[in-house]
N, C-alpha and C positions, 0 to 999 in steps of 0.2 A: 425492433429493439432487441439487444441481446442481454444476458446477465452474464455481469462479471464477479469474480470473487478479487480479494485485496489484501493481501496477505502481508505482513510485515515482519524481516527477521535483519537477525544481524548473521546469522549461519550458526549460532548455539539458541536462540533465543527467537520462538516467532510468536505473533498475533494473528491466530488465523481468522478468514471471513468463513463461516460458515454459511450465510446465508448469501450474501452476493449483492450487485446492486445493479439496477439495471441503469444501462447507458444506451440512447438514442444514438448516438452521431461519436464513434470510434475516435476523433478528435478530442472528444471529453475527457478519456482516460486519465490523461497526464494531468489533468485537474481534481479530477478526484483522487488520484496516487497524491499528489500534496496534500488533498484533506486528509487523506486517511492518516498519511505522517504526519500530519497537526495532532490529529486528536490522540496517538501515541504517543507523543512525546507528553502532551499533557496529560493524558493517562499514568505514563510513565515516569513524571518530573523529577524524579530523586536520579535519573542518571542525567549525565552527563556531556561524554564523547557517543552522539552520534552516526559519527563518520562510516563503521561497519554498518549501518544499517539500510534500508534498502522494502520500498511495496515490489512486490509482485505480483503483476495482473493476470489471472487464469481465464480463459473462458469456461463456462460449463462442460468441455470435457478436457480440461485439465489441459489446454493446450498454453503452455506459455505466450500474451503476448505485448507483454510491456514489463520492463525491468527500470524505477525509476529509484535512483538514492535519493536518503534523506537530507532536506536542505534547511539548516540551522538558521534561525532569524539571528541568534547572536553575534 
């Protein structure tokens, strides 16, 4: 099991994970990159255009390795 951090920006503006989550099975990823943009966006409800924003998945030493955009229900 590794621990990932999830980090969410639009490139002026992030939500960092400071603590991380861990993930079993490297296929998880891209599902937890959507919760975490669920729970920003309803965090962040007063905006609006999405489209600049974006998780990125670190492993604990900062290696990039998932870049997933936010995907609007609207």
């Amino acid at each position: 099991m590794a621990r990932y951090r999830f980090h969410a920006t639009n490139g002026y503006e992030c939500v960092f994970d400071a603590r991380g989550r861990d993930i079993r099975l490297p296929e998880r990823l891209a599902r937890r990159a959507g919760e975490v943009a669920r729970e920003v966006m309803h965090a962040l409800e007063d905006r609006e255009d999405w489209g600049e924003w974006h998780v990125s998945v670190h492993d604990l030493t900062g290696r990039r390795v998932l870049v997933q955009p936010f995907v609007s229900s609207s």
